[in-house]
VEXFIDREN-808641 format. One record per residue (C-alpha): z, y, x; residue number from 1. Coordinates in nm, 2 decimals. Layout:
<sites>
+--------+--------+--------+-----+
!      Z !      Y !      X !  nr !
+--------+--------+--------+-----+
!      Z !      Y !      X ! NUM !
...
+--------+--------+--------+-----+
</sites>
This chain:
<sites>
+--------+--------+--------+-----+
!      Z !      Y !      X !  nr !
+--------+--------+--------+-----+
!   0.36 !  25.45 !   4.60 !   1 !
!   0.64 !  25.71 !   4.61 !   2 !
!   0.96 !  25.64 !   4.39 !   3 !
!   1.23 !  25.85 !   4.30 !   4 !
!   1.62 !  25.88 !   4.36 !   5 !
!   1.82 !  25.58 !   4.44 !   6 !
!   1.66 !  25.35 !   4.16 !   7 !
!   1.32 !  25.20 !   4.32 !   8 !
!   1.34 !  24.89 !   4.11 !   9 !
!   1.48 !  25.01 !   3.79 !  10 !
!   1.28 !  25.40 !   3.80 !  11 !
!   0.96 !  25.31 !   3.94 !  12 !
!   0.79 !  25.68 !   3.90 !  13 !
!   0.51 !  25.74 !   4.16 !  14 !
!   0.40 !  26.05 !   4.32 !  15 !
!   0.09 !  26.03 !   4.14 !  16 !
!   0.21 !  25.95 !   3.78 !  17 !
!   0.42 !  26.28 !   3.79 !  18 !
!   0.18 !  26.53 !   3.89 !  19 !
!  -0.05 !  26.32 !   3.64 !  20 !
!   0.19 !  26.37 !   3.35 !  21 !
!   0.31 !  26.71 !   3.48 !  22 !
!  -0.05 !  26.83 !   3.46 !  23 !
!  -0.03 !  26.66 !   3.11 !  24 !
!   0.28 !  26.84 !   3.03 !  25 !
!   0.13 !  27.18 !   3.10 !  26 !
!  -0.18 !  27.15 !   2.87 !  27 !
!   0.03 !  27.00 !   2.63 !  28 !
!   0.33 !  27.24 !   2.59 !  29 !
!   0.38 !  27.55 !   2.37 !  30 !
!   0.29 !  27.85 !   2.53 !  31 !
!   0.55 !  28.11 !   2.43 !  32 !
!   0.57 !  28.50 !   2.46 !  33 !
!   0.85 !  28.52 !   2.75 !  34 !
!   1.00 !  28.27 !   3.03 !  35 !
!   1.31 !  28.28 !   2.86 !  36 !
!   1.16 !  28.14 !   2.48 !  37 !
!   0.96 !  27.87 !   2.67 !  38 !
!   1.29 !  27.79 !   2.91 !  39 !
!   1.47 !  27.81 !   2.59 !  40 !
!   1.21 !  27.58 !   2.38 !  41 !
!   1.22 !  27.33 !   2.65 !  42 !
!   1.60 !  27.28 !   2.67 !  43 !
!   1.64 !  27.31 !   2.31 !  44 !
!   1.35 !  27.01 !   2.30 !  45 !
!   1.60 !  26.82 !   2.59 !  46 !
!   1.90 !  26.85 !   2.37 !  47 !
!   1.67 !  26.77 !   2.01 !  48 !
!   1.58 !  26.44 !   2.21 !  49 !
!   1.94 !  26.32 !   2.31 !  50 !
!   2.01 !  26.35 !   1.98 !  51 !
!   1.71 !  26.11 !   1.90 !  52 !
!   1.87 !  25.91 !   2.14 !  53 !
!   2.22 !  25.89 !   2.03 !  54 !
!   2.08 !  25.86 !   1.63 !  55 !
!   1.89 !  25.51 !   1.77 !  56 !
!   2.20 !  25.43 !   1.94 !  57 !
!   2.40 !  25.52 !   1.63 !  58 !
!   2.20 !  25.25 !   1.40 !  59 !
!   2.24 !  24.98 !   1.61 !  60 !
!   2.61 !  25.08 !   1.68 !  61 !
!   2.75 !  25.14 !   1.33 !  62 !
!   2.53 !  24.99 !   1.09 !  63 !
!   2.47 !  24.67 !   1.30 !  64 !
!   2.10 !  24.71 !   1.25 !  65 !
!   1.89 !  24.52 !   1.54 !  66 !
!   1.86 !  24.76 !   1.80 !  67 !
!   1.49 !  24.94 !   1.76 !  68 !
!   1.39 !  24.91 !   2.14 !  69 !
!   1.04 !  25.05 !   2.08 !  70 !
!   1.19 !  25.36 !   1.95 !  71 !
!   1.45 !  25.44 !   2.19 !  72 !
!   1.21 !  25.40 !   2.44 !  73 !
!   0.98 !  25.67 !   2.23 !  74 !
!   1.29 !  25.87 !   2.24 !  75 !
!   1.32 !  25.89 !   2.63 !  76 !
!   0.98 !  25.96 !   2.67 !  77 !
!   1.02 !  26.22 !   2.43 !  78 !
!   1.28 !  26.38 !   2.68 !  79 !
!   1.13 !  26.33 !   3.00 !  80 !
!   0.85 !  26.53 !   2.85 !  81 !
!   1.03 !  26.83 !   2.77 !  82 !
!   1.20 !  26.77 !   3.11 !  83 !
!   0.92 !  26.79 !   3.30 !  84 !
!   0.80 !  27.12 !   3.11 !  85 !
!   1.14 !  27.22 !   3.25 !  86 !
!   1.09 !  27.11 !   3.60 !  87 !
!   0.77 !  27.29 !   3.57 !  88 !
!   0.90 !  27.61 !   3.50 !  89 !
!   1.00 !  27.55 !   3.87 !  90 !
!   0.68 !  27.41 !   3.95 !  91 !
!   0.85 !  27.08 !   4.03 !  92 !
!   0.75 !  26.71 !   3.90 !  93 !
!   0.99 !  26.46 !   3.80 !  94 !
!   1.00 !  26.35 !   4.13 !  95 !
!   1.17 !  26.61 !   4.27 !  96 !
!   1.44 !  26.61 !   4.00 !  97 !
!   1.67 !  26.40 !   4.21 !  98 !
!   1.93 !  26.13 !   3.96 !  99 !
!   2.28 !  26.12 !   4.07 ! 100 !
!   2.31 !  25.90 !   4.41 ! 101 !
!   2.44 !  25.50 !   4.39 ! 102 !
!   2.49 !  25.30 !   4.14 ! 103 !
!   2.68 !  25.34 !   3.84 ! 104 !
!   2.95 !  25.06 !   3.70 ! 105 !
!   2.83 !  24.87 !   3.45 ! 106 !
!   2.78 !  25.09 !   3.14 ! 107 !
!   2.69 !  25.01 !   2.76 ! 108 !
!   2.43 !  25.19 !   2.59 ! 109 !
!   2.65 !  25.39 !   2.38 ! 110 !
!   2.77 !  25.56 !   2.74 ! 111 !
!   2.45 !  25.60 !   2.81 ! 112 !
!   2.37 !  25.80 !   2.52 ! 113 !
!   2.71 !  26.00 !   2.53 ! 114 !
!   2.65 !  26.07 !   2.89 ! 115 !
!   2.21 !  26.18 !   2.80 ! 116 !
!   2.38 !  26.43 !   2.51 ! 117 !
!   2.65 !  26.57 !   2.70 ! 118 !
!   2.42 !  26.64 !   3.03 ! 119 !
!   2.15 !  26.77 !   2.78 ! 120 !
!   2.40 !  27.01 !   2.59 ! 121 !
!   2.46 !  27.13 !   3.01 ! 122 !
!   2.11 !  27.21 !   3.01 ! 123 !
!   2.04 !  27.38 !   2.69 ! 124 !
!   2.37 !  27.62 !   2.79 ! 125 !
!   2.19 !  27.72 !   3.14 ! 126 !
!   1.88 !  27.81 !   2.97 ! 127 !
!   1.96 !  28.12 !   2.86 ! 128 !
!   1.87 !  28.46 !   3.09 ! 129 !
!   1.99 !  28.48 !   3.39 ! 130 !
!   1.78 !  28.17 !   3.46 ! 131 !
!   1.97 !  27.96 !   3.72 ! 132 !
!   1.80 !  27.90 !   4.02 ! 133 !
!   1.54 !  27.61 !   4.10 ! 134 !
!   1.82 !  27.40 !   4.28 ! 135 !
!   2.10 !  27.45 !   4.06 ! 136 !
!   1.85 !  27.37 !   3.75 ! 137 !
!   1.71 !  27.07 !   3.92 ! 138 !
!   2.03 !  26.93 !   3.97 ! 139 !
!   2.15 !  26.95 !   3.62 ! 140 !
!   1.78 !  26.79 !   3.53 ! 141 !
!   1.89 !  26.50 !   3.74 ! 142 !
!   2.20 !  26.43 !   3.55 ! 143 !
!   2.02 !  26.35 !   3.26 ! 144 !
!   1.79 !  26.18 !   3.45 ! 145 !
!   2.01 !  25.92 !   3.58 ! 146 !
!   2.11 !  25.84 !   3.23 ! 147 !
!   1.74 !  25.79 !   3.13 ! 148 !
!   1.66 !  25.58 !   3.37 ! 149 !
!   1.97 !  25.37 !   3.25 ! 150 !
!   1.77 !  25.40 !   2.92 ! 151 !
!   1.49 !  25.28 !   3.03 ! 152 !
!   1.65 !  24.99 !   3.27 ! 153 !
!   1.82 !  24.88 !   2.91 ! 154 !
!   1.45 !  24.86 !   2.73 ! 155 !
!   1.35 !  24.67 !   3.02 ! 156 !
!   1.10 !  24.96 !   3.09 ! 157 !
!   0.99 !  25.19 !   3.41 ! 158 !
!   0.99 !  25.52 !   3.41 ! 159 !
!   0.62 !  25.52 !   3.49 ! 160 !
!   0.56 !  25.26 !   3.15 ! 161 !
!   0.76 !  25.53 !   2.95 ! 162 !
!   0.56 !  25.83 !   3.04 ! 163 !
!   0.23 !  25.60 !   3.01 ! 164 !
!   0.37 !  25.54 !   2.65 ! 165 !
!   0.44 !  25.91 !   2.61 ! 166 !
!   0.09 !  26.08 !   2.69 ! 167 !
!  -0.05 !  25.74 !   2.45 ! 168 !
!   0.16 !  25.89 !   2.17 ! 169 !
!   0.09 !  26.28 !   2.24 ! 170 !
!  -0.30 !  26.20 !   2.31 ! 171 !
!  -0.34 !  26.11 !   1.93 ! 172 !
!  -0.12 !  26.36 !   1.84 ! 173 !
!  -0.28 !  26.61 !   2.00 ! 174 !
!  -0.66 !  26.45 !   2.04 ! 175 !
!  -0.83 !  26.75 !   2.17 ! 176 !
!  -0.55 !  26.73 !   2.47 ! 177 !
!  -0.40 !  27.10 !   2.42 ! 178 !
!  -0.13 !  27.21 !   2.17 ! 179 !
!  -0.21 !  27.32 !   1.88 ! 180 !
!   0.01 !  27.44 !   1.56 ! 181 !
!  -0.16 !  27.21 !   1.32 ! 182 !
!  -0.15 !  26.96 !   1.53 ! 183 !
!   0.19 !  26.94 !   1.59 ! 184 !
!   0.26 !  26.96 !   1.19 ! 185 !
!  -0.03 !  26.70 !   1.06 ! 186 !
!   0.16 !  26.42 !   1.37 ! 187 !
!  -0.11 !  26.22 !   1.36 ! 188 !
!   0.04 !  25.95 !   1.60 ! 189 !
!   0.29 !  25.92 !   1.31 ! 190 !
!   0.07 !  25.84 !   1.03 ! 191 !
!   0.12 !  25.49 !   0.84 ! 192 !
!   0.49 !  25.50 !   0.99 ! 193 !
!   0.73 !  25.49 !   0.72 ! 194 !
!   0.86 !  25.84 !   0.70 ! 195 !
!   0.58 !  25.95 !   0.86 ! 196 !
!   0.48 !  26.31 !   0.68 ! 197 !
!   0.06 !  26.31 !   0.65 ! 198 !
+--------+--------+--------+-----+
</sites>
């Protein structure tokens, strides 16, 4: 079982889970009218998420609530999927978007968000036409990757368990396993959740 970057015990993303999930991605994703709405739509989706992120982070942070683990590891899965429909604009799987190399000093969570929105925000401003190049885009993938998998490490997740948890939520959303408009609206992985909209 293949793993990715530097981070074999704390990624934990095989070979076959991405092509799984990229393939997932694919069927999954909005298909939009030019490469630069869907490259736009993805990194807009990147940046949306790591402000997910930060928001979870946020409640915990200033309002001393508990820390909702289950939903900041929601939120990262949320990411990786519209990171992957990036990759795949490149036809590349998670796996190939490298993280940074080594290890990191220790850093707190709030870092960790600060260092997702800021990569993210990198991202959403090379996704406007002229598309950068596969390796130059990759890269800039991989910077928020690192800081996912940080994430992840701090839920005491793989990367593997949060995609696995991603496609669970999507597959009820989206039941018949392609996008669909009304689908998307009616959520229905969200219904009974408080704030849920039926």
């Amino acid at each position: 079982m293949g793993t990715i970057g530097e981070y074999p015990h704390r990624a934990t993303l095989s070979l076959e889970v991405a092509i799984d999930y990229s393939r997932f991605v694919t069927r999954l994703f909005k298909p939009m009218t030019s490469d630069a709405e869907y490259m736009m739509h993805a990194a807009v989706g990147i940046a949306g998420e790591a402000g997910e992120i930060i928001d979870v982070i946020k409640k915990s942070w200033v309002y001393e609530k508990a820390l909702d683990l289950d939903n900041l590891a929601e939120e990262l899965g949320d990411i990786l999927f519209y990171m992957q429909a990036m990759a795949g604009f490149y036809r590349a799987t998670l796996v190939e978007v490298k993280p940074l190399r080594g290890e990191l000093e220790t850093v707190t969570l709030r870092q960790i968000g600060n260092k997702i929105f800021i990569n993210a925000a990198e991202v959403l401003a090379m996704a406007v036409p002229p598309l950068p190049n596969r390796a130059r885009m990759l890269r800039a993938l991989g910077y928020v990757l690192h800081y996912v998998i940080e994430g992840a490490h701090y839920c005491d997740k793989t990367l593997n368990e949060i995609i696995f948890q991603n496609q669970d939520k999507l597959t009820k959303r989206y039941p018949q396993l392609f996008y669909r408009d009304a689908d998307a609206i009616a959520r229905a992985d969200k219904i009974g959740e408080a704030g849920a909209s039926s």
